[in-house]
C-alpha positions as CSV (number, residue, x, y, z in Angstrom):
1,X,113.4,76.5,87.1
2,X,111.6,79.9,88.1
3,X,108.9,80.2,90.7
4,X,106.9,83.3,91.0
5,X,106.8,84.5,94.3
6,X,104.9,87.4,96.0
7,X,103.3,89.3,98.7
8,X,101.6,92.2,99.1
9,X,102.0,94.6,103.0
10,X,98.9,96.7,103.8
11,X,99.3,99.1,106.7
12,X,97.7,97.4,109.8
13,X,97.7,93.9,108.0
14,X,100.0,91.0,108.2
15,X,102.0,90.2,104.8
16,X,99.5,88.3,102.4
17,X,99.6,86.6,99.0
18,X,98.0,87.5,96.0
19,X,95.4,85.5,93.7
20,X,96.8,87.9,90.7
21,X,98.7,91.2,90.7
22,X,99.3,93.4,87.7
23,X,101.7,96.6,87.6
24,X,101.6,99.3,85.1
25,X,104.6,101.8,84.7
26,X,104.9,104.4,81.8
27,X,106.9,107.2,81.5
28,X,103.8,108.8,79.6
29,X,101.5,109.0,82.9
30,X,102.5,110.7,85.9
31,X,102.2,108.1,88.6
32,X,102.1,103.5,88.5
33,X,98.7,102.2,88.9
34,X,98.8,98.5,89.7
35,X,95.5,96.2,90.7
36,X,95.4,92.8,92.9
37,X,93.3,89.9,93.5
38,X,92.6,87.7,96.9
39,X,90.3,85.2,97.4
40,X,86.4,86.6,98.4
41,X,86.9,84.5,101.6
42,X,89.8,83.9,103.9
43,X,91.2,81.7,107.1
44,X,92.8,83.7,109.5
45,X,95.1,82.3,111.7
46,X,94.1,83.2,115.5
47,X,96.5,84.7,118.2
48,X,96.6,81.3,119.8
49,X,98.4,80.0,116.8
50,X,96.6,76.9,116.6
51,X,92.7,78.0,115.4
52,X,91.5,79.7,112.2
53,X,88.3,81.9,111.9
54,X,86.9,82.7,108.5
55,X,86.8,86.6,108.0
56,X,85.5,88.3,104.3
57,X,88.3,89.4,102.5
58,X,87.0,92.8,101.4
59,X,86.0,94.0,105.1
60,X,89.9,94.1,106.1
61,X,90.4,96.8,103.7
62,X,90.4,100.6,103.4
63,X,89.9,103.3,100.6
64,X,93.2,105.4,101.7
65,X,95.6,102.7,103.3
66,X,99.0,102.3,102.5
67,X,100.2,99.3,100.2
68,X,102.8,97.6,98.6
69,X,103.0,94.8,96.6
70,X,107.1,92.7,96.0
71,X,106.8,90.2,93.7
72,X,110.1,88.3,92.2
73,X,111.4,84.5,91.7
74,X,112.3,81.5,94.0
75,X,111.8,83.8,97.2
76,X,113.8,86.7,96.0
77,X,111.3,89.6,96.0
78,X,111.8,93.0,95.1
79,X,109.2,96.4,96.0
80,X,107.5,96.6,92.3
81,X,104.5,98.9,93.4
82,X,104.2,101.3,96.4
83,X,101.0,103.7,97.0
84,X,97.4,103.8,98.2
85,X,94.1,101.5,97.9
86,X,91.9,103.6,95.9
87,X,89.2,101.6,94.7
88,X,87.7,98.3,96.8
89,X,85.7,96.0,94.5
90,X,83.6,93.5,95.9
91,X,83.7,91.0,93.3
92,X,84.7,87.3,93.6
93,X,87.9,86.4,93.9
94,X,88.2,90.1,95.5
């Protein structure tokens, strides 16, 4: 049995998981565009370890920061997308 597994690494952020990720490729554009969902609203773990504080999702993001998003099966992830946040929408999931 396969289990999708992924994360995605923004510059200055802990690894995350995704709500939904999609990755286009084509050899008839010149770069990959891909496109992810989190949840609006998130738990943060605090330094201590122990205690979470609720932080909005879309306020730990910048237009500009690096990004890259492994996805794969049963834990065995591979880099499928590598580039920039260009576009932040607000909407819910985020």
């Amino acid at each position: 049995m396969f289990l999708m597994t992924g994360y995605i690494k923004v510059k200055g952020l802990e690894a995350f998981k995704y709500h939904s990720c999609s990755v286009k490729s084509s050899v008839g554009t010149v770069c990959n565009t891909a496109s992810f969902k989190i949840p609006g609203i998130a738990w943060m773990k605090n330094n201590d370890g122990k205690s979470y504080s609720k932080v909005d999702s879309n306020k730990q993001f910048s237009e500009g920061a690096p990004v890259e998003i492994w996805a794969g099966y049963n834990g065995e992830n591979k880099l499928r997308f590598s580039g920039f946040i260009n576009i932040i929408s607000y909407t819910v999931p985020l």
